[in-house]
Structure formats: structure tokens, C-alpha cells
CHARMM-style PDB file with segment names, atoms N, HN, CA, C and O in Angstrom:
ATOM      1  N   UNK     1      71.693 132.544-165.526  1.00  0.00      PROA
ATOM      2  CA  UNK     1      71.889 133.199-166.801  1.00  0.00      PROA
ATOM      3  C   UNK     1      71.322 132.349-167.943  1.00  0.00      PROA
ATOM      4  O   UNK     1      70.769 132.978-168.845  1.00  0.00      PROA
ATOM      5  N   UNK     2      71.375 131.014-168.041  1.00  0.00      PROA
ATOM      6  HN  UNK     2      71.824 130.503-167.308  1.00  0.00      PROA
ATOM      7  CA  UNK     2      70.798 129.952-168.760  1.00  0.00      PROA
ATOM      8  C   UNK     2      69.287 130.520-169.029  1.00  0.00      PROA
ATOM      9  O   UNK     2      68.909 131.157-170.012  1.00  0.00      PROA
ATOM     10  N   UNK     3      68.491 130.098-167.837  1.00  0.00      PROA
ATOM     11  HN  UNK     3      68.798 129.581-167.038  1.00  0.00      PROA
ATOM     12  CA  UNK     3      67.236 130.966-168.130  1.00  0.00      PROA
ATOM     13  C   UNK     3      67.035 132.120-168.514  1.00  0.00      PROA
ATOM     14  O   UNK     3      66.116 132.252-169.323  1.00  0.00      PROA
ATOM     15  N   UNK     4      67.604 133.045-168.199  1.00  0.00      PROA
ATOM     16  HN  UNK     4      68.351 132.937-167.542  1.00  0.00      PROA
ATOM     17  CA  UNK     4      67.273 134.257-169.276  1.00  0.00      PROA
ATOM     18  C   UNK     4      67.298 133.884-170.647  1.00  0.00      PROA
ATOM     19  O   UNK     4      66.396 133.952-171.482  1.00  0.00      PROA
ATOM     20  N   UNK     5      68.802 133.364-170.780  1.00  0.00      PROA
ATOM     21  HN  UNK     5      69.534 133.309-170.101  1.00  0.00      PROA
ATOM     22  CA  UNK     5      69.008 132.867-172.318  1.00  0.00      PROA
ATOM     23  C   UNK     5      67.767 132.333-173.244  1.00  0.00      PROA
ATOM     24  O   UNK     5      67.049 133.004-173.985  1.00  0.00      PROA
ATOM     25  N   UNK     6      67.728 131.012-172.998  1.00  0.00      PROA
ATOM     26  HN  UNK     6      68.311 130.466-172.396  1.00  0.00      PROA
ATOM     27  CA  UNK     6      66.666 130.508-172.932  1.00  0.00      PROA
ATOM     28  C   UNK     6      65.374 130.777-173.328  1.00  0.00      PROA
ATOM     29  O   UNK     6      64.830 130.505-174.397  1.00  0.00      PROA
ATOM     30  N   UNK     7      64.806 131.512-172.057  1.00  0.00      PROA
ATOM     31  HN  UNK     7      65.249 131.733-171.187  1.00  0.00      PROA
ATOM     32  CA  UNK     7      63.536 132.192-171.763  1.00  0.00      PROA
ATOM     33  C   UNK     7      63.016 133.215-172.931  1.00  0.00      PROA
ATOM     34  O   UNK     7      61.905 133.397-173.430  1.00  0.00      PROA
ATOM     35  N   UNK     8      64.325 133.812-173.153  1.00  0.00      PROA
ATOM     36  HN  UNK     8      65.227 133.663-172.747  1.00  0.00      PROA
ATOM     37  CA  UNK     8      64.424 134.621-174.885  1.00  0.00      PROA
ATOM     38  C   UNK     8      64.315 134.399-176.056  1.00  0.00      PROA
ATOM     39  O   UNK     8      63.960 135.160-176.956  1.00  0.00      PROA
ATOM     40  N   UNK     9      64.682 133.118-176.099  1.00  0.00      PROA
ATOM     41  HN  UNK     9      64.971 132.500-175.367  1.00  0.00      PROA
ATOM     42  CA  UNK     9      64.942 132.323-177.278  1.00  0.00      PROA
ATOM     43  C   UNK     9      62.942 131.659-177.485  1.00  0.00      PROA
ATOM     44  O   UNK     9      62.191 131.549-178.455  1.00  0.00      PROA
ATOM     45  N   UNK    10      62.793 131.353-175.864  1.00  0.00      PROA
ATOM     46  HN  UNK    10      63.402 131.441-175.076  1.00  0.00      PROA
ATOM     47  CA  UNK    10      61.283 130.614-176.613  1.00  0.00      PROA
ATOM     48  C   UNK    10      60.098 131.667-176.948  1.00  0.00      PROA
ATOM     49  O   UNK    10      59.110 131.551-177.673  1.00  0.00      PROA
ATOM     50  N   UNK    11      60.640 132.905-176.024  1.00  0.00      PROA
ATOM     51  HN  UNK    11      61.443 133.000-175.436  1.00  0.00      PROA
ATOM     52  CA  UNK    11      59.503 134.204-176.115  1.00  0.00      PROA
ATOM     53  C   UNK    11      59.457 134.439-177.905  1.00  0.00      PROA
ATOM     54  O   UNK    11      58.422 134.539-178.563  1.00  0.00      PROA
ATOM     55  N   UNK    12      61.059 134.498-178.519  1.00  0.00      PROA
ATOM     56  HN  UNK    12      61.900 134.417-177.984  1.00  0.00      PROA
ATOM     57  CA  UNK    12      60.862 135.271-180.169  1.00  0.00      PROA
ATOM     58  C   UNK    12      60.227 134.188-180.719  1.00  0.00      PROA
ATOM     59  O   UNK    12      59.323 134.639-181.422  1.00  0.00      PROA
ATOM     60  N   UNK    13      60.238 132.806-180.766  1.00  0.00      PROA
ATOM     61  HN  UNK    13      60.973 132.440-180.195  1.00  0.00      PROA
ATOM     62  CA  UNK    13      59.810 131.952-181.150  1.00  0.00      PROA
ATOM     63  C   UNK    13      58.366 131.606-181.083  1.00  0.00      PROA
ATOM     64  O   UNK    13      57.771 130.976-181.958  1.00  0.00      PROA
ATOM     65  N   UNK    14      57.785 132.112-179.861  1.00  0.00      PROA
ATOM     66  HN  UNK    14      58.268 132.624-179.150  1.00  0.00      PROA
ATOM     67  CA  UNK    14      56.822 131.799-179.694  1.00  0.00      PROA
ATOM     68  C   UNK    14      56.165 133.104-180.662  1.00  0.00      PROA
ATOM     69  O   UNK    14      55.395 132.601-181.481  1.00  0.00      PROA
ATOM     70  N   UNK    15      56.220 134.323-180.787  1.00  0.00      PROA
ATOM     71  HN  UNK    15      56.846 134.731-180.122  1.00  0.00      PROA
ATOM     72  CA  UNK    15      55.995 135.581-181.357  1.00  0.00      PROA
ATOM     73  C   UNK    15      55.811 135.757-182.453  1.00  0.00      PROA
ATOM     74  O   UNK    15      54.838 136.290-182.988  1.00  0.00      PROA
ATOM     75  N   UNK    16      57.281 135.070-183.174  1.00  0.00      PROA
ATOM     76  HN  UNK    16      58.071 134.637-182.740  1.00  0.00      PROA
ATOM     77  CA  UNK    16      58.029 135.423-184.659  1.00  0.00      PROA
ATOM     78  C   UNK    16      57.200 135.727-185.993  1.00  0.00      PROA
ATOM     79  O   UNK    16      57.309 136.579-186.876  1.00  0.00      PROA
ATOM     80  N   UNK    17      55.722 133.929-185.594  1.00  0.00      PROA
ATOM     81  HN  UNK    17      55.633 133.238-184.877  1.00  0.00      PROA
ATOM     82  CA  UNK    17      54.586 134.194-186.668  1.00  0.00      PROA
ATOM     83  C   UNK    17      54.308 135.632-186.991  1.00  0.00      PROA
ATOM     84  O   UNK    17      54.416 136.221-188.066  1.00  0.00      PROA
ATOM     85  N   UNK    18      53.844 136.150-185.568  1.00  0.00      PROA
ATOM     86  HN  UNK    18      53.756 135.671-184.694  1.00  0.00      PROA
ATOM     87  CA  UNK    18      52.589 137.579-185.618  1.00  0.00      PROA
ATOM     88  C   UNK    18      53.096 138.495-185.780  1.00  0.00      PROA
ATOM     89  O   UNK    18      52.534 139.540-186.109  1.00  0.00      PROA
ATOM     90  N   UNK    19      54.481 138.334-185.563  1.00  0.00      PROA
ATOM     91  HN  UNK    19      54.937 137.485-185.295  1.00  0.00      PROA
ATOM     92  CA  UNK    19      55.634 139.765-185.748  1.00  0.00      PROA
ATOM     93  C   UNK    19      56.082 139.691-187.052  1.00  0.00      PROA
ATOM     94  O   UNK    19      56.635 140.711-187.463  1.00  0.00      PROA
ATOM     95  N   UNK    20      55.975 138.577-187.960  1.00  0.00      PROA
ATOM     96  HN  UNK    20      55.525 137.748-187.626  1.00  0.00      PROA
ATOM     97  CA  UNK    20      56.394 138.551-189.408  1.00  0.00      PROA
ATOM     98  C   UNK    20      54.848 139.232-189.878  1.00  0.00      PROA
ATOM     99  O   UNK    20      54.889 140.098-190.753  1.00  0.00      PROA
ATOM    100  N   UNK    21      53.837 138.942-189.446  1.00  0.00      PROA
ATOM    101  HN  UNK    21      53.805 138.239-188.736  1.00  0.00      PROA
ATOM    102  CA  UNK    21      52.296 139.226-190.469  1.00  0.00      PROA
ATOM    103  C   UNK    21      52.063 140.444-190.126  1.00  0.00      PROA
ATOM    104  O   UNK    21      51.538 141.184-190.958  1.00  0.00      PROA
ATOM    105  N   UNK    22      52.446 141.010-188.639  1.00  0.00      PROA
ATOM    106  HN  UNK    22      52.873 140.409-187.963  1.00  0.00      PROA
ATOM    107  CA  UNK    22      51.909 142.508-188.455  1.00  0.00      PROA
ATOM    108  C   UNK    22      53.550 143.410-189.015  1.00  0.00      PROA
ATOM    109  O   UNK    22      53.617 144.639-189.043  1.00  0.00      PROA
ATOM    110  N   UNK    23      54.453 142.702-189.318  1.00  0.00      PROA
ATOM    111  HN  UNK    23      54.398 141.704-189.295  1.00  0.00      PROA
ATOM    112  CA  UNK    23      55.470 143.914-189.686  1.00  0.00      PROA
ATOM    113  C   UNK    23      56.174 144.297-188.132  1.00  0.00      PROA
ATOM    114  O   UNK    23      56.834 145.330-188.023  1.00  0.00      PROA
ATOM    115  N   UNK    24      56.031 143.645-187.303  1.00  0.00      PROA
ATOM    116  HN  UNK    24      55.496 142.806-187.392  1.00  0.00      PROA
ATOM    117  CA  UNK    24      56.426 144.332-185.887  1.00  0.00      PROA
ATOM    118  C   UNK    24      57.676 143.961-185.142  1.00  0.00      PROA
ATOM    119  O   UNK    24      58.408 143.509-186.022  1.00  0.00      PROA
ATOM    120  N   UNK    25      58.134 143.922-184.326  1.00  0.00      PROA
ATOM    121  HN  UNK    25      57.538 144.289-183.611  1.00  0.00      PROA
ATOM    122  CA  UNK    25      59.579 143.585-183.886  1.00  0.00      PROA
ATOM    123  C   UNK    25      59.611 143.361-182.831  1.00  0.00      PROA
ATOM    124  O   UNK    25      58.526 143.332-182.251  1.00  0.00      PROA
ATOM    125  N   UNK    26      60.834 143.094-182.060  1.00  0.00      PROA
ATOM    126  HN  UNK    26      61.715 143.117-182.531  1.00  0.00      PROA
ATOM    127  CA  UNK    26      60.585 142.205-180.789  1.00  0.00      PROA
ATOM    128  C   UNK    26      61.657 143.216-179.899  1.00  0.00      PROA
ATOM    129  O   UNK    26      62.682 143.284-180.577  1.00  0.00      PROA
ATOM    130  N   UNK    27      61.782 143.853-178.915  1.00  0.00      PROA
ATOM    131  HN  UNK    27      60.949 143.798-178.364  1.00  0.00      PROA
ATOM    132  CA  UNK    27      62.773 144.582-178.190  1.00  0.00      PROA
ATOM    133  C   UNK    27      63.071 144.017-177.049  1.00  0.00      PROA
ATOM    134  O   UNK    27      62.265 144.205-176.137  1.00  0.00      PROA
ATOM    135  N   UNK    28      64.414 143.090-176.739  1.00  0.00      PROA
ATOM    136  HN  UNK    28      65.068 142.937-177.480  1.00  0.00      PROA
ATOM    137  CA  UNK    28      64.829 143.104-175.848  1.00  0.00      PROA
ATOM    138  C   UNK    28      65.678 143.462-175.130  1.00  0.00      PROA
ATOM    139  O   UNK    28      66.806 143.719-175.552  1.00  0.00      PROA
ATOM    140  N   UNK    29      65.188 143.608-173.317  1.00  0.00      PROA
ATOM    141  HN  UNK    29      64.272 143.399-172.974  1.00  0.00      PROA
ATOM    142  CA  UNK    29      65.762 144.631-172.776  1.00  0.00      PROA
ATOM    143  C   UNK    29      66.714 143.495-171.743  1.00  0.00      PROA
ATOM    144  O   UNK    29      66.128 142.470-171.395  1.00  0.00      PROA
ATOM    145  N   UNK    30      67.879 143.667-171.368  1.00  0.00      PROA
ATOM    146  HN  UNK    30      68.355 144.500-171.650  1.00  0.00      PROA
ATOM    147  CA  UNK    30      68.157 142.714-170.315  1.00  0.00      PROA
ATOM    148  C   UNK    30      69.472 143.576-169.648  1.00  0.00      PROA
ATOM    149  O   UNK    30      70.165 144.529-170.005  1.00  0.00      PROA
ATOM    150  N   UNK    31      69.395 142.610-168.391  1.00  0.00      PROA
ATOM    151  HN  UNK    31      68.832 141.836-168.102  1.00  0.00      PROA
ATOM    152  CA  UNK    31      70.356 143.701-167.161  1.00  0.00      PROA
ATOM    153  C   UNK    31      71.896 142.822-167.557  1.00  0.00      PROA
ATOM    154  O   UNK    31      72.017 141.619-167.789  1.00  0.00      PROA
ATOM    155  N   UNK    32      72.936 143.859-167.535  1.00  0.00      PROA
ATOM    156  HN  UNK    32      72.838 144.836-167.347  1.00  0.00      PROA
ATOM    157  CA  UNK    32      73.979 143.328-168.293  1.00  0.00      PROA
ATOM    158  C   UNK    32      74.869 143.451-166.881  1.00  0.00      PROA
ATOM    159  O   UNK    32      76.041 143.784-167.054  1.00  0.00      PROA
ATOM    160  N   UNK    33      74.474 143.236-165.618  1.00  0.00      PROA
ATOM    161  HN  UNK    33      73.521 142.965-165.478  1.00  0.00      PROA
ATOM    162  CA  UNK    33      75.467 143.694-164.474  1.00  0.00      PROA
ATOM    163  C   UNK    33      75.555 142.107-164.171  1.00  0.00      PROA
ATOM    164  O   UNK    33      76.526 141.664-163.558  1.00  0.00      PROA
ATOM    165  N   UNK    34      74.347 141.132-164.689  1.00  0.00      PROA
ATOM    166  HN  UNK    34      73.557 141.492-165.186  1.00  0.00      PROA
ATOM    167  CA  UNK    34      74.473 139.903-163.867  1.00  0.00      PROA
ATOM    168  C   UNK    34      75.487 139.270-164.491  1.00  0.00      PROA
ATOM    169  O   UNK    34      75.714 138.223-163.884  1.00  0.00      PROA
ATOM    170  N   UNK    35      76.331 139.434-165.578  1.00  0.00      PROA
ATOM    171  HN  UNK    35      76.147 140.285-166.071  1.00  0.00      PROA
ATOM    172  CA  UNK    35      77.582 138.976-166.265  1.00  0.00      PROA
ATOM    173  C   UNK    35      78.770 139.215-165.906  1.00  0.00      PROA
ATOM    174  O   UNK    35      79.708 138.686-166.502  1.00  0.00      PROA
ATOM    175  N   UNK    36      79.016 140.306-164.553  1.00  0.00      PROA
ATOM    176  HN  UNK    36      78.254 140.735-164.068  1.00  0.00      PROA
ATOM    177  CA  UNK    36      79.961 141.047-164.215  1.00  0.00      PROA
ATOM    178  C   UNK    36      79.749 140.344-162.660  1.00  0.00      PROA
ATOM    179  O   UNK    36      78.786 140.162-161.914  1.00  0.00      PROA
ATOM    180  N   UNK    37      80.885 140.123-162.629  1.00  0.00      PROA
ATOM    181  HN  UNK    37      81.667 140.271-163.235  1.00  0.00      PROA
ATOM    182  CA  UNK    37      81.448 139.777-160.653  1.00  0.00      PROA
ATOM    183  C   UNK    37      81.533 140.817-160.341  1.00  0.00      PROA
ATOM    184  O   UNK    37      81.887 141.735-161.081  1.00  0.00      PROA
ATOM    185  N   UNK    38      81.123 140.947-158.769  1.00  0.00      PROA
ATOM    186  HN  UNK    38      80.835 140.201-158.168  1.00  0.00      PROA
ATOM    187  CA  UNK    38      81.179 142.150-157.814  1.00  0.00      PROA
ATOM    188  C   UNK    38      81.616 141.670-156.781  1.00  0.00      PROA
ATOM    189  O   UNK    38      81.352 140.489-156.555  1.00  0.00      PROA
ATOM    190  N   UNK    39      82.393 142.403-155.860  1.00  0.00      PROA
ATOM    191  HN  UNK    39      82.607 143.362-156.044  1.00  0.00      PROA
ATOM    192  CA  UNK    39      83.234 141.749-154.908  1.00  0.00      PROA
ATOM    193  C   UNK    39      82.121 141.501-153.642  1.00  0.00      PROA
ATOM    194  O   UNK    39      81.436 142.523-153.636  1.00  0.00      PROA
ATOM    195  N   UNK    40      81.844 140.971-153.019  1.00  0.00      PROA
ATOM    196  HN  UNK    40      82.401 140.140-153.023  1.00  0.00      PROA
ATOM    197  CA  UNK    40      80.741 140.198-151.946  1.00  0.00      PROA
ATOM    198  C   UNK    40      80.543 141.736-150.472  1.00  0.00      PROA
ATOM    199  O   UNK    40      81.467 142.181-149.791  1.00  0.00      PROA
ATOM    200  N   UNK    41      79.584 142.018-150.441  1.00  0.00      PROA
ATOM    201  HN  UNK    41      78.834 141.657-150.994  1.00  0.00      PROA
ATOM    202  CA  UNK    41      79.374 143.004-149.317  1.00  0.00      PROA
ATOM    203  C   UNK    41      79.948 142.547-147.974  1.00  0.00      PROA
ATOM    204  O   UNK    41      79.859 141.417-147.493  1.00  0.00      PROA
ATOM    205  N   UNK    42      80.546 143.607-147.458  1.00  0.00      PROA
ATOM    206  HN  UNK    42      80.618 144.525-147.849  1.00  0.00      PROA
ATOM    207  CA  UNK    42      81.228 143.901-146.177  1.00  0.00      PROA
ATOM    208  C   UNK    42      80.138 143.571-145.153  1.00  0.00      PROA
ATOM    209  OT1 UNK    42      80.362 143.703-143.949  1.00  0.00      PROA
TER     210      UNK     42
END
């Protein structure tokens, strides 16, 4: 989960310049099941 975190944080950063000069925005999409325990397959 760290890396996702992370991984997000350096993507807007790396972006932020060209997305402030073109007016554009950043959409992130992420899977919200890996935060949730599931009981282990039978």
C-alpha cells in the first residue's frame, strides 16, 4: 500500500508544472478493496 501511496505522490509531482501551464488535472483512479481484509480462500 506504501507504494501506491507513494508512487502517487511522485507521479502529481512529477506532472504538476504542465498541469498548472496547460490548465489540466490529474485523475486518480485506485482499487479501494486492497484496504479491506477478506477472509483467506477455502
Amino acid at each position: 500500500m506504501e507504494v501506491n501511496l507513494i508512487g502517487s505522490a511522485v507521479t502529481v509531482r512529477a506532472f504538476l508544472p504542465a498541469l498548472l501551464l496547460t490548465r489540466g488535472y490529474y485523475l486518480q483512479v485506485t482499487a479501494s478493496g486492497i484496504a479491506v481484509s477478506r477472509p483467506a480462500d477455502s
